[in-house]
C-alpha positions in Angstrom: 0.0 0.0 0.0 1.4 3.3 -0.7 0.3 6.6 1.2 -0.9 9.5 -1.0 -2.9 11.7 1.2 -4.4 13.1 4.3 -7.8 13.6 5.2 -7.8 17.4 6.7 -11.2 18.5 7.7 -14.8 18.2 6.3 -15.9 20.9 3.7 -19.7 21.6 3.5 -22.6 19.4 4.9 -22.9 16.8 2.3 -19.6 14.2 3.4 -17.4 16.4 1.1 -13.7 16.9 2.9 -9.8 18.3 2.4 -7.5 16.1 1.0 -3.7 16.9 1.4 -2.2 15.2 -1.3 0.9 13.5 -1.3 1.2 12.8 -5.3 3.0 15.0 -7.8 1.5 16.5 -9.5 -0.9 17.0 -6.5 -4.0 16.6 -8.5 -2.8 12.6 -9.4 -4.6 11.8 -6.1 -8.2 11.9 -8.1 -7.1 9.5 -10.7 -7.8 6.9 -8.1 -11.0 4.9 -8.4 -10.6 3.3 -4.9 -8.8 4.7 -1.8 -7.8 2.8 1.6 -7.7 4.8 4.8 -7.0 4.2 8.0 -4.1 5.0 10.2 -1.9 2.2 9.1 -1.6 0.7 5.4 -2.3 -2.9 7.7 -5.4 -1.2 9.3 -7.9 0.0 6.0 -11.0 0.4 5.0 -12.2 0.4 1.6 -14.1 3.3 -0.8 -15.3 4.1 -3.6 -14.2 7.5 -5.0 -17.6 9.1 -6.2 -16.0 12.8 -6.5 -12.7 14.4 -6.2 -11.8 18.0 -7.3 -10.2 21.0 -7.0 -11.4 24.1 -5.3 -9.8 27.1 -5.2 -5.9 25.8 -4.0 -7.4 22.6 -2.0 -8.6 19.3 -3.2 -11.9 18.2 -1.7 -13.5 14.2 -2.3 -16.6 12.6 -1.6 -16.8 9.1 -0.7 -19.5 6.3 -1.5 -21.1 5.8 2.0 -20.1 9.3 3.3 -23.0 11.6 3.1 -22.8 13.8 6.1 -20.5 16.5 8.2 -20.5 14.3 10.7 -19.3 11.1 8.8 -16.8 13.2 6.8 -15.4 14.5 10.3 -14.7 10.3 11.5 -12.5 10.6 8.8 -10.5 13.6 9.7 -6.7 12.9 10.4 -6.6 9.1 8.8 -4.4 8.3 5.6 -5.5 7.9 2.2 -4.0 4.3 0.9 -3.8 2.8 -2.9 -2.5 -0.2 -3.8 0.6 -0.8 -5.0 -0.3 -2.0 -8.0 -2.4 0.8 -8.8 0.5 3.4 -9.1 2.2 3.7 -12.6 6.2 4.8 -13.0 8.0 5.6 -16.2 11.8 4.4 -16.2 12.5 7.3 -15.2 10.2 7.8 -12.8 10.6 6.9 -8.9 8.1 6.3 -5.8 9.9 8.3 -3.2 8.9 5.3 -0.8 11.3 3.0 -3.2 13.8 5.5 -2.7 14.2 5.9 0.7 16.6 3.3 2.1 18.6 3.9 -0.6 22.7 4.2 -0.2 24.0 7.0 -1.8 27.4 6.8 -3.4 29.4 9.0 -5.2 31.0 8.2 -8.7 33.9 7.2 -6.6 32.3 4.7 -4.7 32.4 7.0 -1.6 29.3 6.4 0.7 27.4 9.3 1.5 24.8 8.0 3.3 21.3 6.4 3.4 18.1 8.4 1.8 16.2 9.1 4.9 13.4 11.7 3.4 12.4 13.1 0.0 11.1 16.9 -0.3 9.3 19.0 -2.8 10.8 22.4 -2.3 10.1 23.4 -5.8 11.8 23.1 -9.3 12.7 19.9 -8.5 12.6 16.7 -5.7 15.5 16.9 -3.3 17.0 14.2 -1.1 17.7 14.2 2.7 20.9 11.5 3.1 21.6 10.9 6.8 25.4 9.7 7.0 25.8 6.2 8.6 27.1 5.5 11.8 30.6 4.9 11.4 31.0 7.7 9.0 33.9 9.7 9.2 32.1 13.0 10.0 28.7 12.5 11.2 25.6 14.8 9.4 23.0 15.1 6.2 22.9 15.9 2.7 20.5 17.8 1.1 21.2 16.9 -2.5 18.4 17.6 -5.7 17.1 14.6 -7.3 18.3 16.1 -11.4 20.2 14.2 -13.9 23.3 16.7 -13.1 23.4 15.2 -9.3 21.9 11.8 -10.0 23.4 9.3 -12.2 22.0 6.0 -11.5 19.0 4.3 -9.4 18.9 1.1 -8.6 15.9 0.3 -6.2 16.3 -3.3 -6.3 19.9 -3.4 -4.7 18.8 0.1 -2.8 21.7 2.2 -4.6 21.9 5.9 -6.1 24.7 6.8 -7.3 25.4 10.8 -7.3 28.1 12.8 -8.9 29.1 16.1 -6.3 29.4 19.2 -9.1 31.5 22.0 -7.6 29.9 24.1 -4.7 28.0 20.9 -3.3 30.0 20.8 -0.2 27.4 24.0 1.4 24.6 21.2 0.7 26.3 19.2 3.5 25.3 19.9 7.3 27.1 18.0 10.0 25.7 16.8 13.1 27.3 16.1 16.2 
């Protein structure tokens, strides 16, 4: 199960509510027929999708079975789950999920650390790398996920390889 939302607050009387989505491009979280929620992906129920939409700068959704304020507020604060199976990637596409975990090397084998978070800060995705334990000098890199920085993915073995272009060294923070 993969996690592609939250379910803010209800919106109106009729079971509509806030979705904060998780996807990129944000608006990918309607193209699901069927959602999971619950607090855990092991702990889920299922729905039908009968509405979701975009209003002003939020996305709201209405559920089959969810017809009230009231119902809509039970929901508040659980995850919205999809099935693996569901989600589509190009070859060069990634689920950030597969990606954290990873080791990060540089072109000359030198191990930066292990992908700990993904962000969206803008123009493009950017990885948190936590150095490991025995690492020289202990901290995190904050390195963008573009084909200047990134050279290879490997999910299955759990490997990035990065190349560090000149001036990378400021995107290093060390941690005592």
């Amino acid at each position: 199960m993969l996690h592609i939302g939250d379910i803010l607050n209800p919106h109106g009387l009729k079971g509509a509510f806030i979705v904060y989505s998780h996807t990129r491009p944000a608006d990918a979280v309607a193209g699901y027929l069927s959602w999971h929620l619950g607090k855990t992906a092991e702990q889920t129920q299922p729905f039908e999708v009968q509405r979701c939409w975009q209003h002003g700068k939020r996305t709201l959704a209405m559920l089959d079975g969810i017809q009230s304020f009231e119902q809509a507020e039970s929901l508040k604060g659980l995850k919205i789950w999809v099935s693996g199976d569901d989600v589509h990637c190009d070859d060069d596409e990634y689920l950030w999920q597969d990606l954290i975990g990873c080791v990060v090397y540089t072109q000359d084998d030198v191990v930066l650390g292990k992908v700990s978070n993904v962000y969206a800060f803008g123009a493009q995705d950017t990885l948190e790398i936590k150095t490991l334990a025995d690492a020289t000098e202990r901290g995190e890199w904050l390195l963008p996920f573009v084909e200047d920085v990134v050279l290879a993915v490997d999910t299955a073995q759990q490997r990035i390889e990065v190349t560090l272009i000149e001036g990378m060294d400021a995107c290093f923070t060390p941690k005592s």
